[in-house]
C-alpha positions in Angstrom: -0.6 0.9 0.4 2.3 -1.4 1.8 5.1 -2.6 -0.4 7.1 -6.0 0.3 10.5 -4.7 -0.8 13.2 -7.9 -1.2 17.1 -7.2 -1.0 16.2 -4.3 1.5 19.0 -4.0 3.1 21.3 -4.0 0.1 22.9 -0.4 -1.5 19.7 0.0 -3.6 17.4 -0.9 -1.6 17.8 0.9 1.1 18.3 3.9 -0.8 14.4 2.5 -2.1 13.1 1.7 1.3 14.4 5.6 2.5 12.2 6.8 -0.5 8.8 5.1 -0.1 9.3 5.6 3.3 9.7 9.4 3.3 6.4 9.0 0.8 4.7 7.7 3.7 4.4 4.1 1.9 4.6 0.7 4.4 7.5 -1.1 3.6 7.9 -5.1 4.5 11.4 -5.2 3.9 12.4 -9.2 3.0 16.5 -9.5 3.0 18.6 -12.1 4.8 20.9 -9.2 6.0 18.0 -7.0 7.4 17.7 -7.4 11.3 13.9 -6.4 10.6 13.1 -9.6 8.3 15.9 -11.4 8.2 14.2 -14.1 6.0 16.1 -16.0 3.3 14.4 -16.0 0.2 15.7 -19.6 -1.0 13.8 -21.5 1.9 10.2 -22.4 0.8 7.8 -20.9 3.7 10.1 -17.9 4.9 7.3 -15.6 3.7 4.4 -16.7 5.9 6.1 -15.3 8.7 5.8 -12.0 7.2 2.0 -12.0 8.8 1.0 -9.6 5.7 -2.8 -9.0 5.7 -4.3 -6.6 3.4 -3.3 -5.9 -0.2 0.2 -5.3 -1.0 2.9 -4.5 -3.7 5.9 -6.8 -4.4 9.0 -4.7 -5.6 11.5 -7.7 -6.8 15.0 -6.0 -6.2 16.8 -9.0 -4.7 19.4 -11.0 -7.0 23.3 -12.7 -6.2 26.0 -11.2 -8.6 28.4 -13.6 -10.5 31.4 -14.0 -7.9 29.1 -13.2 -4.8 27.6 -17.0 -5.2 29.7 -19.6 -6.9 28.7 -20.4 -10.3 27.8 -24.2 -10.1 25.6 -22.7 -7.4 23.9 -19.6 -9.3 21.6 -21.3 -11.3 20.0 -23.3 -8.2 20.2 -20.0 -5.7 17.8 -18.1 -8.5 15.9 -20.9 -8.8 15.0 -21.3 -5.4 14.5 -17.8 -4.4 11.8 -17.3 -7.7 10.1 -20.6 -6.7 9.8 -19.2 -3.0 8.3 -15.8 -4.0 5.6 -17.3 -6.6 4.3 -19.9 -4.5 4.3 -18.0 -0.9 2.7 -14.4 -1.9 -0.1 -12.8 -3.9 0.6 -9.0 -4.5 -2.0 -7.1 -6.1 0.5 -5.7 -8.8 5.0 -6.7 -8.9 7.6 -5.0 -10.1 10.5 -7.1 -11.6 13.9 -5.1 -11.7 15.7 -7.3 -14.1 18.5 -5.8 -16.0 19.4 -4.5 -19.5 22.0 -7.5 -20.3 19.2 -9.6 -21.0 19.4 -8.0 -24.4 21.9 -9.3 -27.0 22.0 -12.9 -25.5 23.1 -15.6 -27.7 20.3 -18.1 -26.9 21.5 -20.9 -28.9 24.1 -21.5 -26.0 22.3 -23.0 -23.1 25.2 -24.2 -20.5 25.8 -22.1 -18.4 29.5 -23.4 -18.1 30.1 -22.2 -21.5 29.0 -18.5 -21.4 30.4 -15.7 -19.9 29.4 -14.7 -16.2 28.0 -11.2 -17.5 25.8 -14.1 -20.2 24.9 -16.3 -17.0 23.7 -13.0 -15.3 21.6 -11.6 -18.5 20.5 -15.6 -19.1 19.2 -15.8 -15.4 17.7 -12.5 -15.0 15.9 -13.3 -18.4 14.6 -17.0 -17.1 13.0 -14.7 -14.1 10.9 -12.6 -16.1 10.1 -15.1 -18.4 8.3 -17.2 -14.9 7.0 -13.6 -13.6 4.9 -13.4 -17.0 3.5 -16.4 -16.4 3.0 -15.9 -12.6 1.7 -12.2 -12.3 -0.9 -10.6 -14.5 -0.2 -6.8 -13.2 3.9 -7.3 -14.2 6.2 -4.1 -14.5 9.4 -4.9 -15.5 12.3 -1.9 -15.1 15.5 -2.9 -17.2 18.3 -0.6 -15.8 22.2 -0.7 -16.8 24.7 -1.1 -14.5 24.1 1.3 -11.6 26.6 3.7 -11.1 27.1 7.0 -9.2 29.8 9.5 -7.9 30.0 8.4 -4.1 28.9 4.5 -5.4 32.1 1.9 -4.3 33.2 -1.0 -6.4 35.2 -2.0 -9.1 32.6 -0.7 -11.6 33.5 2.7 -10.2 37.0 2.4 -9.4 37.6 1.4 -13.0 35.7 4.2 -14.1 37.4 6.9 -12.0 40.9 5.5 -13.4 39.6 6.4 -17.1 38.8 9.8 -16.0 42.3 10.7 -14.4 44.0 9.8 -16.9 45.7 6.5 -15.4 47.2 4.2 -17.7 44.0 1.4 -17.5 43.3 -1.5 -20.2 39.9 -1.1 -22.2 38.5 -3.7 -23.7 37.2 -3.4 -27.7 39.7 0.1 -28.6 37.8 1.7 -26.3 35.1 2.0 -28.4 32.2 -0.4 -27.0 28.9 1.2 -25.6 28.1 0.0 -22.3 24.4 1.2 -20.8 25.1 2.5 -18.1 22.1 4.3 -15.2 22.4 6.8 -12.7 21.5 5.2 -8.9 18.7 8.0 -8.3 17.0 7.6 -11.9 16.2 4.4 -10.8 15.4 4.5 -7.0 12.8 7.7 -8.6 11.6 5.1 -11.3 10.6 2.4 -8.6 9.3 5.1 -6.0 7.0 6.3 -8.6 5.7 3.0 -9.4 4.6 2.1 -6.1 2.6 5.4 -5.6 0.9 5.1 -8.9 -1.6 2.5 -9.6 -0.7 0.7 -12.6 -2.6 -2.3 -14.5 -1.6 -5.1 -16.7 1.6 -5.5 -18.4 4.5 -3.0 -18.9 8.2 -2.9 -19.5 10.7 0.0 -19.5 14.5 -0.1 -20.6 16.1 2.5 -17.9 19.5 4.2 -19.2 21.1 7.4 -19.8 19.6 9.0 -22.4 22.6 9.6 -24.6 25.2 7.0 -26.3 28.7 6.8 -25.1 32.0 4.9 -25.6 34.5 4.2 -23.1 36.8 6.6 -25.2 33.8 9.2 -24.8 34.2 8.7 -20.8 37.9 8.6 -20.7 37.6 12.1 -22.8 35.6 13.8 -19.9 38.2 15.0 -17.8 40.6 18.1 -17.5 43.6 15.4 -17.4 45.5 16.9 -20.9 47.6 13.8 -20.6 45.0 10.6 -20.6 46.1 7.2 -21.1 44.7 4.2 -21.8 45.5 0.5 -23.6 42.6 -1.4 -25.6 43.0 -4.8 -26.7 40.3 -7.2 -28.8 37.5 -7.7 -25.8 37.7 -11.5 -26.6 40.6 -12.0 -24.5 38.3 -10.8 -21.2 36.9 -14.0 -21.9 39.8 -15.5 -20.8 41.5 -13.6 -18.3 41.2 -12.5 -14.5 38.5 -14.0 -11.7 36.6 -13.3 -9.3 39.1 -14.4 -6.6 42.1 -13.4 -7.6 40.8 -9.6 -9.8 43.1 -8.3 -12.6 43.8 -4.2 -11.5 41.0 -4.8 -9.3 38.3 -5.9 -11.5 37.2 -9.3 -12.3 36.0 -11.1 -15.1 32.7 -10.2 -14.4 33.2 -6.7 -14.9 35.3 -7.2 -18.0 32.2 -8.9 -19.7 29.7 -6.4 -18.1 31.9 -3.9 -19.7 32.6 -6.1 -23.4 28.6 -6.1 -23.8 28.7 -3.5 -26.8 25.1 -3.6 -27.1 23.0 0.2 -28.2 19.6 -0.1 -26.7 16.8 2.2 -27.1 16.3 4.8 -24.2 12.5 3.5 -23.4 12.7 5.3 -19.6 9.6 5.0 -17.3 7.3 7.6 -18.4 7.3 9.4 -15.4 11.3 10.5 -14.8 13.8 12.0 -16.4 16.6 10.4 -16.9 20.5 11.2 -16.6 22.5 11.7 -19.6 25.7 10.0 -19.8 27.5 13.1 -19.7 25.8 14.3 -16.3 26.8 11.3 -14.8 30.5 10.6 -15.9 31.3 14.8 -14.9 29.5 14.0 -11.8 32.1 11.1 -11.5 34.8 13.3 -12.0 34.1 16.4 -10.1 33.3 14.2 -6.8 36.9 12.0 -7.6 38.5 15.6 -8.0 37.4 16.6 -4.9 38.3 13.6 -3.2 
């Protein structure tokens, strides 16, 4: 079986593309930062050049971030890059990674200049699967939280570690909002799975830690006895920092990703187990520690 794998060349998916490979799996890996197929998604035609003959998989891992793309733009780069993919190929079965912030959405609001970027994201990533229904008959769609692990960079992280050592750090909601979070490796197992097993029809599987926890809950696992942090009403992250010009190093982005208070039920792909939040957030802390 060979797999067309877009955003290969991103953190996740090459961590995917090292995993089907080792399983002895093809992979046509589609990024515009991959020196192997450096084809960009958004412009109609990119995908003949692939030259694909036989039957294939399409693992659907590409998709911009709020701040990577300007927003004006983000609406018209998804756009483009769906219509691409669902008029060029024909895959014998797609799986859609989408994302678990497509719960909880306030669909009555439909400008996107009058939502929050974490909403655009959730609003965006749900108009995708909502043309993937209509497109592919054999659909899987994975819904993972925000991806996190211990040797994982970003903001996401960095914020995270802060909590942990007991730095003074601002948390929206009293510290008291859920946020689903998912270990890297319970997903890059989830999707490897997937494209060894043959699957039919429809299915769709909510991928997070299989235990609820609070942002006091995190900053809690540590062996810091003096831990500090400030909470303040998560409405004012509506209003504050940027993805230019971050506040402590996260943007507004992250302060809605981390403001979506949402409890989801733990509905993991049948064939792994997942991470608890506590394995992941002492994992955080021991590899910081070290550090």
């Amino acid at each position: 079986m060979q797999v067309i794998l877009t955003g290969s060349a991103g953190y996740v998916g090459s961590k995917v593309r090292t995993a089907l490979e080792a399983e002895g799996v093809k992979v046509i890996p589609v990024d515009i930062n991959n020196p192997d197929a450096p084809i960009n998604l958004r412009t109609l035609g990119s995908l003949r050049n692939l030259g694909i003959s036989g039957d294939y998989k399409l693992i659907h891992l590409a998709f911009p971030l709020p701040g990577k793309v300007p927003s004006k733009k983000f609406k018209r780069f998804v756009f483009e890059v769906n219509t691409n993919l669902l008029n060029e190929i024909s895959p014998l079965e797609t799986l859609l990674i989408s994302s678990t912030a497509v719960y909880g959405l306030d669909h009555s609001v439909n400008e996107y200049s009058k939502i929050s970027p974490w909403e655009i994201y959730g609003k965006l990533k749900l108009d995708t699967e909502s043309i993937f229904k209509k497109k592919f008959s054999n659909l899987t769609i994975f819904r993972p939280g925000t991806l996190i692990e211990a040797n994982r960079e970003g903001a996401m992280m960095s914020f995270i570690k802060l909590l942990q050592n007991g730095s003074f750090v601002v948390t929206p909601g009293k510290g008291v909002l859920v946020h689903p979070f998912t270990h890297t490796d319970d997903l890059v197992e989830a999707i490897t799975k997937w494209a060894l097993s043959e699957n039919t029809g429809f299915s769709e599987y909510t991928l997070t830690a299989a235990e609820p926890i609070t942002l006091h809950d995190i900053s809690g696992i540590t062996d810091k006895k003096n831990r500090m942090y400030f909470s303040v009403p998560k409405i004012i992250f509506r209003f504050i920092g940027s993805d230019k010009f971050p506040l402590a190093g996260i943007s507004k982005w992250h302060f809605s990703a981390l403001t979506y208070d949402i409890q989801l039920p733990v509905n993991g792909y049948s064939t792994c187990k997942l991470h608890t939040y506590r394995e992941i957030f002492e994992e955080i802390l021991t590899t910081s520690r070290i550090q």
